[in-house]
N, C-alpha and C positions, 0 to 999 in steps of 0.2 A: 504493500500500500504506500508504503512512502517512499519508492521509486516513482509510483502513479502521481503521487503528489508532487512531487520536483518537476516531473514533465509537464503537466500540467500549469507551475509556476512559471515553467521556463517557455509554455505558450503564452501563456501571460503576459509577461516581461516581451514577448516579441510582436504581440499584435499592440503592444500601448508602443511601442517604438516603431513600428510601422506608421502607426495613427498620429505620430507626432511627426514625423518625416514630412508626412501627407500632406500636415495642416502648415506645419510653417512653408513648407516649397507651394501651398493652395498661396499664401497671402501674398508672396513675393511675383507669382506668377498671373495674381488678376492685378495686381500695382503696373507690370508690363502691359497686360491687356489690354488695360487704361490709358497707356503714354499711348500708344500705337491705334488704339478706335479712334483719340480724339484726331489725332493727324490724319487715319484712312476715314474718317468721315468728313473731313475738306478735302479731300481728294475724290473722295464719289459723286460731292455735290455737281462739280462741274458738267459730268453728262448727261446729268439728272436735269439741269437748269437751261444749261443750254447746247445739247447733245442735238437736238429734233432741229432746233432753229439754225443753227452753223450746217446741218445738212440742207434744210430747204433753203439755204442762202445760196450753200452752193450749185446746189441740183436745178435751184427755181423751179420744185414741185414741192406743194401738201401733202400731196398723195405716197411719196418716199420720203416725210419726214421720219415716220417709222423704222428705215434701215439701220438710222443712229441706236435707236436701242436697241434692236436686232442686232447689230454688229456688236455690240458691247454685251449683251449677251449671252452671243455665237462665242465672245473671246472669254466671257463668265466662266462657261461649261467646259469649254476645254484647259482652262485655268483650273477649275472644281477637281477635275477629274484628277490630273497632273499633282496639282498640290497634295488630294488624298493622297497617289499611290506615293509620294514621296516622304510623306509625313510617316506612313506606317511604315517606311523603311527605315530612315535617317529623323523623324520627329517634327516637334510643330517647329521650331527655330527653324529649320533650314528650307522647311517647307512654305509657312508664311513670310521671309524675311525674302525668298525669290519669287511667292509670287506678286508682292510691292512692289518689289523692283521691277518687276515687268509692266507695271501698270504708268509709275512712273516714266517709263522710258516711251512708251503710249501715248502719255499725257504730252511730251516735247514732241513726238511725231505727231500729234491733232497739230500744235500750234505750228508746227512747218506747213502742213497742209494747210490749216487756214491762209496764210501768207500765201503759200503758191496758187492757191485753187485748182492741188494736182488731185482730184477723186481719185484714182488709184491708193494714194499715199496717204489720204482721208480715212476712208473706209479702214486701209489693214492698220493703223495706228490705233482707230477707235476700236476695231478686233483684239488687241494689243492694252489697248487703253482698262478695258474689260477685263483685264487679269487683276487689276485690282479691286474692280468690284466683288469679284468672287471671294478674293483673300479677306478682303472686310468681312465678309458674310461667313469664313472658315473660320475667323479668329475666333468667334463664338465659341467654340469648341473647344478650345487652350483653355476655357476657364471652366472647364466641367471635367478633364480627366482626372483632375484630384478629387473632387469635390464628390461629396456626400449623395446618396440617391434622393434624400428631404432635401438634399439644397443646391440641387442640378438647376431647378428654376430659376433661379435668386442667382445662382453663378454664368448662365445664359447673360440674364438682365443687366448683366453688371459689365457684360461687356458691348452690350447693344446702346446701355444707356450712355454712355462713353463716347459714341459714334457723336452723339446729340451734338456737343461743344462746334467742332468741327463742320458739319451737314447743316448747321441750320444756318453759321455764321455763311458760308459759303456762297446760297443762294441770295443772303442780304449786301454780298460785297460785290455782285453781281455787275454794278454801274461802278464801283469807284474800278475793277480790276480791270473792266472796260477802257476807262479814261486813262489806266496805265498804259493798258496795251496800245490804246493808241498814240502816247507819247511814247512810243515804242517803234510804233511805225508799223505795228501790229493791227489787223481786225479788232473791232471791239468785243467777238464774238470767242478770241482767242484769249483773252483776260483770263479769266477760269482757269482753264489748262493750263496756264503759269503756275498760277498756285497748287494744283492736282499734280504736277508732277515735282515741285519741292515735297508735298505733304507726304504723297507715297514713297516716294525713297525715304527720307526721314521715317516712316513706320516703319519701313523693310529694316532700315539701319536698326531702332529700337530692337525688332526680334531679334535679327542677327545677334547681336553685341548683348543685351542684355537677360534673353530669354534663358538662362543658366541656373540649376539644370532644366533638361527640358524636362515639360511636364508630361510628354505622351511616354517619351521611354522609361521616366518613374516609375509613373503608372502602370505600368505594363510589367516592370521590374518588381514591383510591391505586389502586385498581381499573383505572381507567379511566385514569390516568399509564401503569401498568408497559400497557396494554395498546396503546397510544399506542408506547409504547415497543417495541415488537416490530412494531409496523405498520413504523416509521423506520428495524428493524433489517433487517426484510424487504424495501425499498424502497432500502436499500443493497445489496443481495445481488443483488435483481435490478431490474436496468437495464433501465430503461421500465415495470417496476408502478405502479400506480395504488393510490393510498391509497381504501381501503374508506369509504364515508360511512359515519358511525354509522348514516342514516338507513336504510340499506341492508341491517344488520343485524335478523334476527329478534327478536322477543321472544322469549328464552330461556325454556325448561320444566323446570322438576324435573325430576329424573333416577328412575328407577324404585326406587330405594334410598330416597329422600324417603319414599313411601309404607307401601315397607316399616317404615321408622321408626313413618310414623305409626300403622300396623295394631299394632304392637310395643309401643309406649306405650297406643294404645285398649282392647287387653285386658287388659294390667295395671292401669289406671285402674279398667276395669268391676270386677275382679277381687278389688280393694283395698278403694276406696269401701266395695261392698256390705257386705265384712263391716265396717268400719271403724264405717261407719256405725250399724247396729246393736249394737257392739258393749257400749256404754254402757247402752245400753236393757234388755239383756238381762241385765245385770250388776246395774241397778237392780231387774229384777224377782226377781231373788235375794239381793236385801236386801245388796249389795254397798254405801259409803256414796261421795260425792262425791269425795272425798279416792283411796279403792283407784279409782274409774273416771279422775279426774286421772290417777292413776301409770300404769293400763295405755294410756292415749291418750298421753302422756307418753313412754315407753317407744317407743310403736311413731312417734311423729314423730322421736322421736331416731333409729328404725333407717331411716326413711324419708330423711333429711337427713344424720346423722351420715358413715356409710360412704364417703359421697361420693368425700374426697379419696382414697381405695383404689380405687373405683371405678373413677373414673374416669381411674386409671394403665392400669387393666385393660385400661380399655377401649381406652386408646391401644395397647399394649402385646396383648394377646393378641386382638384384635379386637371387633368391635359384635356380629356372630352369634353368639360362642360368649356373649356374657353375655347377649345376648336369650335363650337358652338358658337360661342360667343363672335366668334373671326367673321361667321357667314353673316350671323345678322347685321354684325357693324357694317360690313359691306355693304350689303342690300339698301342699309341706310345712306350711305355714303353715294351710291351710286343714282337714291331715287333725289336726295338733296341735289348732286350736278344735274339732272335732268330738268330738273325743274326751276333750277336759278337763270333767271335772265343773265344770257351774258354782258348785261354790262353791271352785275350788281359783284362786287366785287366781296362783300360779307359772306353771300352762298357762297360764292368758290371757294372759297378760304373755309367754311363748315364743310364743305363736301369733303376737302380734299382731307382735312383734320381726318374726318371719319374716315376717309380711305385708309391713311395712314396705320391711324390706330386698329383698325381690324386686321390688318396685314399685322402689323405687332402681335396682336393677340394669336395668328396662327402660325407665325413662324418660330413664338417661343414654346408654343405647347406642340408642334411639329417636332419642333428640335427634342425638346426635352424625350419626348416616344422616340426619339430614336436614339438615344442617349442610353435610357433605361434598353432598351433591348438590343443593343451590344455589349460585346465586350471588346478587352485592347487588342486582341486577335485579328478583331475584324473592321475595329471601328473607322479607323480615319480611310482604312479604302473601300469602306461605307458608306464615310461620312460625303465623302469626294464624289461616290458615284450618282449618290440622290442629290447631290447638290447638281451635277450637270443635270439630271433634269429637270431641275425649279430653274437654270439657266436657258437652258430648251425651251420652258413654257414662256419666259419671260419673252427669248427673242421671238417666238411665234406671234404672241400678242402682240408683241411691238411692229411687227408688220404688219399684222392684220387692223391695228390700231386705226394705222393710217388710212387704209381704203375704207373700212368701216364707215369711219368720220367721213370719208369723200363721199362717200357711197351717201347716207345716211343722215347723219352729223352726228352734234358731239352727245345729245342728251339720249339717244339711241345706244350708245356706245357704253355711256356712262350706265343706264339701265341691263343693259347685258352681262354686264363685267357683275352688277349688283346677285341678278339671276344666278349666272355660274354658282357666285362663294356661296349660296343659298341652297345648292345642290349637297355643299357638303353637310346639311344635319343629316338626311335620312341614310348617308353613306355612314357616317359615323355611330349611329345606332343599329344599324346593320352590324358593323362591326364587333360593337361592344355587346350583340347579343350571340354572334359565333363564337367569340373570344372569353378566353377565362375573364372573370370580371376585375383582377388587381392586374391585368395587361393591358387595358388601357383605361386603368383611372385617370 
């Protein structure tokens, strides 16, 4: 017996030293999270604000304002993808810190292209440009490999809420980064992009240099300790078992709530984007100026970022399903307010797009967080990579179809649809939650 007892202490003594490892590398690693959201959230603002408009300037069409998001995107997805498989190799430092830098470098090919008016050089810049949108959207994930299964939500939030600083000032510096560029001898439309490619290298630089250790291959190392650790405890219990070779062990798969996350986040993404995107376009064709379309892009990244830390209490606290819920109706909201605001009232827009925002918040943290809970470090960041190309995929699709939509149609037509889609998701997610064991997608 008091052999039983030593081992038993000497588990002890190794899971509270696990759990302290965990918690101080969790603090130091969302303090990085933080320096690096606020920077890649002025860096995203730019294609957000004026991505659609620097395309219809050059193209002189409406109807392919939509490629600019599409392009950025197209460059999203195969950023997603890239970063997961690299993260699960080599970790989130070297996998977030190159895909900044490639967004950055993105960001200086828009502003050559602006200058030249070469589309070729347009186009694959802002494909390019869209590596850092994805990385913004990966870093999420840096702050939930240590972190607790109660406080994966709250560890999400704290890195979206981060973004805020950055994304909202971005849209509001719109005219003065304008009036740089053009004592620059630059388009005023390429202001932006000045600052999106200082902001994302400076983020890349943070993860690079500071993301130490990392926190994927911690994780994945403490993982594989506490698991060890229960092989030894089971191996005392019973007399004559045999230790499992790891090599014996399957390649572990998502869990069916993974999915669900991802279908969760893919409609609200399509749902967002489309009006999001037009939404500048449309506000220019009614003689709305630079400055009022800053504020309402402005406005709806702050509801898209802002909420976060509330959010994502919720999410811990009252479950993933009820605010996936929550994602469709905000939307439908959002989508019946733009339909129905007069375009020249400049309050509706500014409430639509808030609501936009925010319902997108609400399904990309309770998305994320089901996909979180149903991996493991095995599988997760070339998981996490692959479902993120296709909320990249849906994004650039809507943002084409955004545009002919609106041509087709117009914008309160468009804005109604986007509302319909996120509204498909309740009866898909009670579907769900009544196939599925019931603690798999609280």
């Amino acid at each position: 017996m008091s052999g039983r007892g030593e081992s038993d202490s000497r588990e002890t003594a190794a899971r509270a030293v696990i759990a302290a490892e965990r918690a101080r590398v969790q603090r130091r690693t969302l303090t990085v999270v933080v320096i690096s959201q606020v920077l890649g959230g002025a860096g995203l603002a730019a294609g957000v604000t004026v991505g659609a408009l620097l395309v219809q300037d050059v193209l002189g069409s409406m109807s392919l304002a939509g490629v600019a998001a599409a392009l950025l995107t197209l460059g999203s997805a195969l950023t997603a993808f890239l970063v997961g498989r690299v993260t699960q190799r080599l970790g989130r430092r070297i996998g977030l810190g190159l895909g900044f830098a490639a967004g950055g470098v993105g960001a200086i090919g828009v502003v050559v292209a602006a200058t030249t008016a070469l589309v070729p050089i347009l186009f694959l810049s802002l494909f390019v440009y869209g590596a850092g949108t994805a990385t913004n959207l990966q870093a999420r994930y840096a702050g939930t490999d240590l972190a607790t299964p109660a406080r994966r939500g709250s560890a999400i939030s704290v890195a979206m809420v981060s973004t805020t600083l950055g994304a909202v000032a971005g849209p509001n510096l719109v005219e003065p980064l304008g009036a740089f560029a053009t004592g620059l001898g630059l388009p005023a439309l390429a202001g932006p992009f000045l600052l999106a490619a200082v902001a994302y290298l400076a983020a890349g630089t943070a993860f690079l240099v500071l993301l130490r250790p990392d926190p994927f291959l911690l994780a994945r190392r403490l993982d594989a300790e506490l698991a060890q650790l229960e092989v030894e405890q089971t191996a005392a219990e019973q007399v004559g078992s045999k230790q499992v070779s790891p090599t014996t062990v399957p390649r572990p798969r998502p869990g069916v709530g993974a999915y669900v996350g991802a279908a969760v986040m893919v409609v609200t993404q399509i749902a967002m984007v489309a009006v999001m995107t037009m939404t500048p376009v449309h506000m220019r064709a009614h003689h709305h100026g630079l400055g009022e379309v800053g504020l309402v892009i402005g406005i709806h990244i702050a509801a898209m970022y802002l909420p976060s830390l509330v959010t994502g209490v919720l999410v811990d606290r009252i479950g993933r399903t009820p605010m996936a819920i929550a994602a469709g109706v905000t939307l439908l909201l959002a989508g019946v307010t733009g339909a129905l605001a007069p375009a020249d009232s400049l309050g509706l827009l500014i409430l639509a797009l808030a609501l936009l925002g925010l319902g997108w918040n609400f399904g990309l943290i309770a998305g994320t967080a089901l996909v979180v809970d149903h991996t493991v470090p095995a599988n997760r960041a070339r998981t996490q990579g692959t479902l993120d190309v296709l909320i990249a995929l849906a994004g650039a699709g809507a943002g084409v179809m955004s545009g002919v939509v609106m041509a087709g149609v117009g914008y309160g037509a468009l804005s109604i649809a986007g509302g319909v889609l996120a509204l498909l998701l309740i009866p898909v997610l009670l579907w769900a939650r009544r196939v599925t064991p019931r603690r798999a997608l609280s």
